[in-house]
C-alpha positions in Angstrom: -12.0 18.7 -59.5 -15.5 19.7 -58.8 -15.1 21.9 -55.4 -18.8 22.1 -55.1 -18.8 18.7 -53.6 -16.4 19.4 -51.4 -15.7 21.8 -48.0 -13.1 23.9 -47.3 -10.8 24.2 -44.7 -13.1 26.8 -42.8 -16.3 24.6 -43.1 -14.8 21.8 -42.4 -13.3 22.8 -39.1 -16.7 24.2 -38.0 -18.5 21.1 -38.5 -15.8 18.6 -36.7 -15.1 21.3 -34.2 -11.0 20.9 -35.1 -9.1 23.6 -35.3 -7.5 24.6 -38.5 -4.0 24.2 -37.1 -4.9 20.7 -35.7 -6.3 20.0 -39.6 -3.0 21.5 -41.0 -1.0 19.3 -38.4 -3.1 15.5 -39.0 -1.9 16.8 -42.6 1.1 16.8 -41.8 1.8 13.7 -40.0 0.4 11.8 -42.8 -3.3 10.6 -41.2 -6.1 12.7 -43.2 -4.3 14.1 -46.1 -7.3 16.8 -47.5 -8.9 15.2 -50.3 -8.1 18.2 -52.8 -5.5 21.1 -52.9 -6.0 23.7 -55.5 -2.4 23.9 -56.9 -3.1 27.9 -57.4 -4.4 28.8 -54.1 -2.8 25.9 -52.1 -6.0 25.9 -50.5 -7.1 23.0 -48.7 -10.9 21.0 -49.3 -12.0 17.5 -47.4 -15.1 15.6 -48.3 -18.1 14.9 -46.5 -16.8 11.6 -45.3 -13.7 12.4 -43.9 -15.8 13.3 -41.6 -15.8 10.0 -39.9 -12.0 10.0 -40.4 -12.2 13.1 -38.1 -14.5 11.5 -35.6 -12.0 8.7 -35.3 -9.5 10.5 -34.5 -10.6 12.4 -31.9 -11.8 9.3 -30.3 -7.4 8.1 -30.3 -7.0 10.9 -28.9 -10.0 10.6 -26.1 -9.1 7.0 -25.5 -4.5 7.8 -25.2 -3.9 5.7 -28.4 -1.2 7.6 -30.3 -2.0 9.1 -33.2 1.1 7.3 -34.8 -0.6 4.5 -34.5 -3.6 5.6 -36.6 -2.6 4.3 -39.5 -3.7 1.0 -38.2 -7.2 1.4 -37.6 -8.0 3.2 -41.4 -7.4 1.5 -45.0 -4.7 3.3 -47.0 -7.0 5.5 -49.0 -9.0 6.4 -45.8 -12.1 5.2 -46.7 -12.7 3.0 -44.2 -12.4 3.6 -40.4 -11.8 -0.2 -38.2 -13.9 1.0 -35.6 -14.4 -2.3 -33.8 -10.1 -2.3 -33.6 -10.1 1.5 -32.7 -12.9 0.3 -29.7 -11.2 -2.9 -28.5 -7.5 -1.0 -28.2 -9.0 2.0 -26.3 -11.1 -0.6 -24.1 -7.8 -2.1 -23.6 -5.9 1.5 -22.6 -9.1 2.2 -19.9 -9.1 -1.1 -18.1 -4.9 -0.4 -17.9 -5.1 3.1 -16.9 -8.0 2.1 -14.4 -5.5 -0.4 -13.2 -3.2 1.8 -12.1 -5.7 4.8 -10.4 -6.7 2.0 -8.6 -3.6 1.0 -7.2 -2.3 4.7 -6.7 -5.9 4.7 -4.9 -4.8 1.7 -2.1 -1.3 3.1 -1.9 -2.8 6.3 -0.4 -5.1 4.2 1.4 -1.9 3.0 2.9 -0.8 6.2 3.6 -4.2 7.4 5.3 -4.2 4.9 7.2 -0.2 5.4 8.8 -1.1 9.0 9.0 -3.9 8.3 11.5 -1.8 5.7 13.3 1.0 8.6 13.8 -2.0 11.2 14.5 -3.2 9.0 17.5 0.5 8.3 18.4 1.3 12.5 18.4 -1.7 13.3 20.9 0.0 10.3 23.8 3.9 10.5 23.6 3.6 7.4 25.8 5.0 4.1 23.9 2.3 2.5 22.5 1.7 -0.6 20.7 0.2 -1.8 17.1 0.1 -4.5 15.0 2.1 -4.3 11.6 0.8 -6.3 8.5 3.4 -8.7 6.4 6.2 -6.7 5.0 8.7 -7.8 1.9 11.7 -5.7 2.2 14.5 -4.7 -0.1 17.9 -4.8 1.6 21.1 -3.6 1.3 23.8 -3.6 4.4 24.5 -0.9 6.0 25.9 0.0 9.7 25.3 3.9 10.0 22.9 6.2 11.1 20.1 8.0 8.8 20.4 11.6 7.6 24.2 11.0 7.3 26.1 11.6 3.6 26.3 7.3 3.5 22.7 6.8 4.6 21.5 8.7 1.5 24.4 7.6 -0.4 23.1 3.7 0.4 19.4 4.9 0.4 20.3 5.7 -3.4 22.0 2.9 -4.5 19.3 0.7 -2.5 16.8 2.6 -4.6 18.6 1.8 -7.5 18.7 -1.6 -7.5 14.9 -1.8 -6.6 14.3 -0.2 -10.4 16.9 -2.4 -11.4 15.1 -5.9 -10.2 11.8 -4.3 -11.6 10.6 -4.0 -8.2 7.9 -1.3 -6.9 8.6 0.6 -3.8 6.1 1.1 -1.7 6.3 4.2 0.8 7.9 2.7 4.1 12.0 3.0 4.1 14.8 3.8 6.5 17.0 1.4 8.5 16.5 -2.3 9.5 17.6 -4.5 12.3 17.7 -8.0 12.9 18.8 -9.6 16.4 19.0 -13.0 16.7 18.3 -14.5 20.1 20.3 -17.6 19.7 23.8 -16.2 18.8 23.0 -12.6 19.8 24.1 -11.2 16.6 22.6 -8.0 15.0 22.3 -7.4 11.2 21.7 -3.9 9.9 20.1 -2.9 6.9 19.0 -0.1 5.2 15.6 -1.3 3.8 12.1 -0.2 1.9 9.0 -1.9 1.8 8.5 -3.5 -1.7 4.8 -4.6 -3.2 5.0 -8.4 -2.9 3.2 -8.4 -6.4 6.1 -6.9 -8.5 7.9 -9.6 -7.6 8.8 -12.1 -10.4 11.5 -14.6 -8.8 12.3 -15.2 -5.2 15.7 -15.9 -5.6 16.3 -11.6 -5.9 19.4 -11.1 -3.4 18.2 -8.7 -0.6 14.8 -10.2 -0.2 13.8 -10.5 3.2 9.9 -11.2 4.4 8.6 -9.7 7.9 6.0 -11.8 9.4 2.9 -10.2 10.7 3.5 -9.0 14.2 3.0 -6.7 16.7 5.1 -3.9 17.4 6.2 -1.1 20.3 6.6 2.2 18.7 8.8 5.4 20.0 9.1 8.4 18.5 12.7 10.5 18.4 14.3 13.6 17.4 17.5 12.4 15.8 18.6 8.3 14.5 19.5 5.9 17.4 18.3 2.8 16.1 22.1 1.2 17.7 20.8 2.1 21.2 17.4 -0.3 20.5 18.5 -2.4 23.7 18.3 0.9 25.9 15.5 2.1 24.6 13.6 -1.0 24.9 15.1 -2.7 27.8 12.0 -4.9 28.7 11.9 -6.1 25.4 15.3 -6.9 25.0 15.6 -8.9 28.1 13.5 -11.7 26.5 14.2 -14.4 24.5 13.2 -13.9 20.8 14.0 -12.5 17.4 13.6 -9.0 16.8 12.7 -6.9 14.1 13.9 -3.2 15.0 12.8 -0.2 12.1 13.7 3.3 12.2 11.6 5.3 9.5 10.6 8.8 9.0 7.1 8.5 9.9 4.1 10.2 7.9 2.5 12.9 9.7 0.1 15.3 8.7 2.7 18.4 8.9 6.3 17.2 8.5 9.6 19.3 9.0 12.1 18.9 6.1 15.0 20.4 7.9 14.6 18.7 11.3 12.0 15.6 10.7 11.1 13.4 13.4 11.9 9.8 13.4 10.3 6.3 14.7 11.6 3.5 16.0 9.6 0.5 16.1 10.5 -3.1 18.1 8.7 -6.3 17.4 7.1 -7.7 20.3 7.7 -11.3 21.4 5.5 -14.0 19.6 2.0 -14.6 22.0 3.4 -17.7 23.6 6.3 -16.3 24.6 4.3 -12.8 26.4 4.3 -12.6 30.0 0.7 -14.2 30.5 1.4 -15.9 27.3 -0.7 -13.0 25.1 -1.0 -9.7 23.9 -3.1 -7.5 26.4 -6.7 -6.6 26.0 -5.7 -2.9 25.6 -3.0 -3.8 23.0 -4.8 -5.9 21.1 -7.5 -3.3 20.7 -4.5 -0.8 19.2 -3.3 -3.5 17.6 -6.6 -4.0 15.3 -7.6 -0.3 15.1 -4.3 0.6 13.5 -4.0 -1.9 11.1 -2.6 -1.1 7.7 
C-alpha cells in the first residue's frame, strides 16, 4: 500500500475537524472503516475522498438522523455518498421537529395567556367573570375532594389512561361537575383538558366536550367544589346546566405546600340571563381573557 497517497489519522482529523476518538469510534460502529491499517503499527490512514464520507456524517448528525442509519445513505464500499436521500430525510426530521417547537410554542401561549387571566384576577379578589374557549375533557368518576390520597390516586390512574388512549394532555386538570337542571342530579369527575387533535375515534369512554361559555370564577384556599350551590347561590337558583371546575390555577409564584385553588361556574346561556345577555362589563372580561 502506497501511504504517500494517503493521510493519517492526525491529518485527517485536522482537515474534517473530527476528533480522533470520534474517527476511532465511526470505526468502530462499522460507517468509515480507514482505508488502510499498517498491520505493524496498527496505525490508521483514510483517503482524500473519505473526506466526503466525513462531511456526510456530520451532516446525520447536524440534521438527528442516527448514525445507525448511515449505512443507508453510502454504497457498501463507501464510495458513494446518496446525498439527495441524506437531504430529503433530514428535511423530513426539521419540518417534524419544527412541528413540535411549534406546538410546545401555542401550549405556552396557553399558559401566558391563563397566567394573565389569574394576574388580573389576584389584584380584585371580587368574583369576576370570563369567557372559556371549547374544552374536550378526559373523565374518570370520582366523588372526593383534591389534595386527598384518592384524588391523586384517581388523578394517576386518569393520567394513565390518557397515555393509554394516545391522548395529549393539555395543562388544565382537577375536578369536574355536571348539574343537570331537569332531574337535579350532579356528576363528579376528576377531569384534564385533552387536545381535541390527538383524538383518533370518538367512541373513547370518558370523553366529554364543554361548549364555549362564559364562566364566574372564585378563588379558595382549600377544595370545596361540593359546596358550588353556596358559593354561587345566584347562579344556582336558575334554571340551566352547569359546568362547575375546580383547578389549581397558574400563577406567576405558586406555593407547593399550600396552593391556591379556583373554582369556576358556567353562566346561564344569553337567553336565559336576566336581561336576556351577558353585561357590557362582562362581555369586555369575557373577550380580554380569552384563551
Amino acid at each position: 500500500m502506497d501511504k504517500t497517497k494517503l493521510l493519517s489519522i492526525g491529518i485527517f482529523s485536522k482537515l474534517t475537524g473530527v476528533h480522533i476518538k470520534s474517527l476511532r469510534y465511526y470505526d468502530e460502529i462499522g460507517i468509515l472503516a480507514p482505508a488502510y491499517v499498517d498491520p505493524d503499527t496498527r496505525y490508521r490512514y483514510y483517503s482524500f475522498s473519505q473526506i466526503h464520507v466525513v462531511d456526510a456524517i456530520q451532516l446525520c448528525i447536524e440534521l438527528d438522523i442516527p448514525l445507525k442509519q448511515f449505512p443507508e445513505y453510502i454504497d457498501p464500499e463507501q464510495k458513494q455518498v446518496h446525498y439527495a436521500r441524506l437531504l430529503a430525510k433530514g428535511t423530513e426530521l426539521a419540518q417534524e421537529k419544527i412541528r413540535s417547537i411549534q406546538e410546545r410554542l401555542d401550549f405556552l401561549q396557553e399558559i401566558q395567556a391563563e397566567l394573565l387571566r389569574n394576574q388580573a384576577l389576584q389584584r380584585d379578589s371580587r368574583r369576576k367573570t370570563y369567557r372559556l374557549p371549547r374544552k374536550t375533557c378526559f373523565t374518570l368518576p370520582y366523588t372526593g375532594a383534591q389534595n386527598t390520597v384518592d384524588y391523586y390516586k384517581s388523578i394517576s390512574q386518569l393520567f394513565h389512561r390518557i397515555k393509554h388512549e394516545g391522548l395529549k394532555p393539555k395543562y388544565d386538570y382537577g375536578l369536574l361537575l355536571l348539574y343537570k337542571s331537569t332531574t337535579g342530579e350532579a356528576q363528579q369527575y376528576v377531569f384534564a383538558d385533552i387536545d381535541p387533535g390527538s383524538i383518533t375515534r370518538p367512541d373513547i369512554p370518558g370523553l366529554v366536550v364543554l361548549p364555549p361559555a362564559d364562566y364566574c370564577f372564585l378563588q379558595m384556599t382549600q377544595s370545596a367544589i361540593a359546596s358550588a350551590p353556596q358559593l354561587f347561590p345566584e347562579l344556582f337558583s336558575q334554571d340551566y346546566d352547569k359546568v362547575v371546575m375546580e383547578v389549581e390555577p397558574i400563577l406567576e409564584i405558586s406555593s407547593t405546600s399550600s396552593p391556591l385553588l379556583e373554582i369556576r361556574c358556567s353562566l346561564p346561556p344569553a337567553g336565559k340571563r336576566p336581561g336576556g345577555r351577558t353585561s357590557d362589563r362582562q362581555r369586555a372580561e369575557a373577550e380580554n381573557f380569552q384563551y
